[in-house]
N, C-alpha and C positions, 0 to 999 in steps of 0.2 A: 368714462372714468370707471376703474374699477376698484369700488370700496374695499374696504375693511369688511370684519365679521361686526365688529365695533358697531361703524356707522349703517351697514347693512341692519345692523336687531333695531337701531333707532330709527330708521326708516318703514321698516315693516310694521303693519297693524297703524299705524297711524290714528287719532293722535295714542294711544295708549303706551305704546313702548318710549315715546318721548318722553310721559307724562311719568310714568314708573322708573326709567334706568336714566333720564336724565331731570327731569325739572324738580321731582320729588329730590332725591341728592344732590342737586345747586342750590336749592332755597333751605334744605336742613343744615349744608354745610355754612351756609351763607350765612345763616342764620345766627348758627353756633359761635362761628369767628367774629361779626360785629359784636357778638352780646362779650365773645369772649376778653375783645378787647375791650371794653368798655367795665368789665370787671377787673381786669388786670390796672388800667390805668386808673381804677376810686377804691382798690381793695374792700375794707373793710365796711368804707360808706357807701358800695353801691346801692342803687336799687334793689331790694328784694325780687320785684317782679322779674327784674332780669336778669337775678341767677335762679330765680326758677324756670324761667326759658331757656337758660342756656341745660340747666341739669336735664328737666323735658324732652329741651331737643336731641341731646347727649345720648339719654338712654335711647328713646324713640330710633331716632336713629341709626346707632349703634346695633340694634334689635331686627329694623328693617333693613340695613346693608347685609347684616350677616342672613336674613333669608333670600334678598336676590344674589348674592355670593353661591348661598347651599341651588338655588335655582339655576343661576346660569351655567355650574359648575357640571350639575345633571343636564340639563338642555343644550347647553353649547359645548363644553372644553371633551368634556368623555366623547359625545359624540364625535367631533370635528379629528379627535384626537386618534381613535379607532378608525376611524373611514381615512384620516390621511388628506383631511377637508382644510385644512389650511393654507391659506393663499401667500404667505411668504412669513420670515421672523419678525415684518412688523406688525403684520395680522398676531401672530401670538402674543407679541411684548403688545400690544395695545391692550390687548385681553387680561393675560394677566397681569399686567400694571394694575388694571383695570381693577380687578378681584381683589389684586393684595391690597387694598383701602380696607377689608375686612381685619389686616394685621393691626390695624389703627383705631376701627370703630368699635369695633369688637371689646377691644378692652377699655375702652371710653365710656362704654355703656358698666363696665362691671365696674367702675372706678365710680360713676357715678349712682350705683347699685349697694356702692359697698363691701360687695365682693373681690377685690384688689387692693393692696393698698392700706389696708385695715388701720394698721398703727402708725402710720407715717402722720406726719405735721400738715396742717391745713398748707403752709409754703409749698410741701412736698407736692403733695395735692394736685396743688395749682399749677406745678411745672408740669408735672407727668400731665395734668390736662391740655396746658396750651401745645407741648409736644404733642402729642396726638391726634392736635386739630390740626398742627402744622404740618403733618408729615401725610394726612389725608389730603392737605389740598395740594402737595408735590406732586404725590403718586394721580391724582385724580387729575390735575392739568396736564402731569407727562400723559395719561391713557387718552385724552383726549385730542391732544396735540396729534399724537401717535394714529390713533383713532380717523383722523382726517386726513392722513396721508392718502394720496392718491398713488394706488401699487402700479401702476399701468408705468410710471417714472420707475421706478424699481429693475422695469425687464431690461 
C-alpha cells in the first residue's frame, strides 16, 4: 500500500505523531461539538461547567491547531513542495484539507477570546460558533477520508 504524506506523519514516531495530529484534535473537536450541542439545545439554562468547557476547548484548541498548522506548514508543505515530494493531487488535497481546519479554529479561538465579533449579539455569537465547529469537522473528515486513500489505486 502506498500511503499518503497524511497517513505516513501518523505512522511515524509512534505512538506520538498519533497522539499530537490525530487524538489531541478528535477529543478537542469531539469534545467541543457535544458540549456545543448540548448548549445550543438548553441555551440559556445550560450548565455553566459546560460552557466553560466548551469556551476552554475553543480557545485551547483553536491556539494548538494553529501551531501544528504553523508546524507542519514548515516541516512538511515547503518542503515536499520545493523537492517536488508529492505523491499525487490526493497526497496534497489530503494535506491541505487537512491545514485549512486552521480557517475555522483559528477564528473560534479569537471569538471566544474576544477578539472577533466584539459587538454582535450573544445569538450572533453562537451561530458564528456552531458554524465554525461545523465546518471544522467537514474539512477534518474530508482530510481524513482523503488521508486514507490508498495512491497505489490511483496509477
Amino acid at each position: 500500500m502506498q500511503m499518503t504524506h497524511f497517513m505516513s506523519l501518523l505512522s511515524d514516531n509512534q505512538p506520538w505523531n498519533l497522539i499530537i495530529f490525530m487524538a489531541i484534535p478528535m477529543v478537542m473537536i469531539e469534545t467541543i461539538a457535544i458540549t456545543e450541542l448540548y448548549i445550543l439545545s438548553k441555551r440559556e439554562k445550560a450548565n455553566p461547567t459546560v460552557k466553560l468547557i466548551n469556551k476552554f476547548g475553543s480557545i485551547f484548541f483553536g491556539l494548538y491547531f494553529t501551531g501544528v498548522f504553523i508546524y507542519l506548514l514548515n516541516t512538511v508543505v515547503i518542503p515536499l513542495t520545493q523537492t517536488g515530494g508529492w505523491l499525487s493531487w490526493i497526497d496534497v488535497a489530503a494535506v491541505g484539507i487537512n491545514l485549512s481546519g486552521v480557517l475555522f479554529l483559528l477564528p473560534l479561538a479569537l471569538l471566544e477570546l474576544g477578539l472577533i465579533q466584539k459587538n454582535k449579539s450573544k445569538e450572533r455569537k453562537l451561530k458564528m460558533h456552531f458554524m465554525l465547529v461545523s465546518g471544522f469537522l467537514i474539512v477534518g473528515h474530508a482530510a481524513m477520508i482523503l488521508g486514507m486513500v490508498d495512491l497505489s489505486i490511483m496509477s
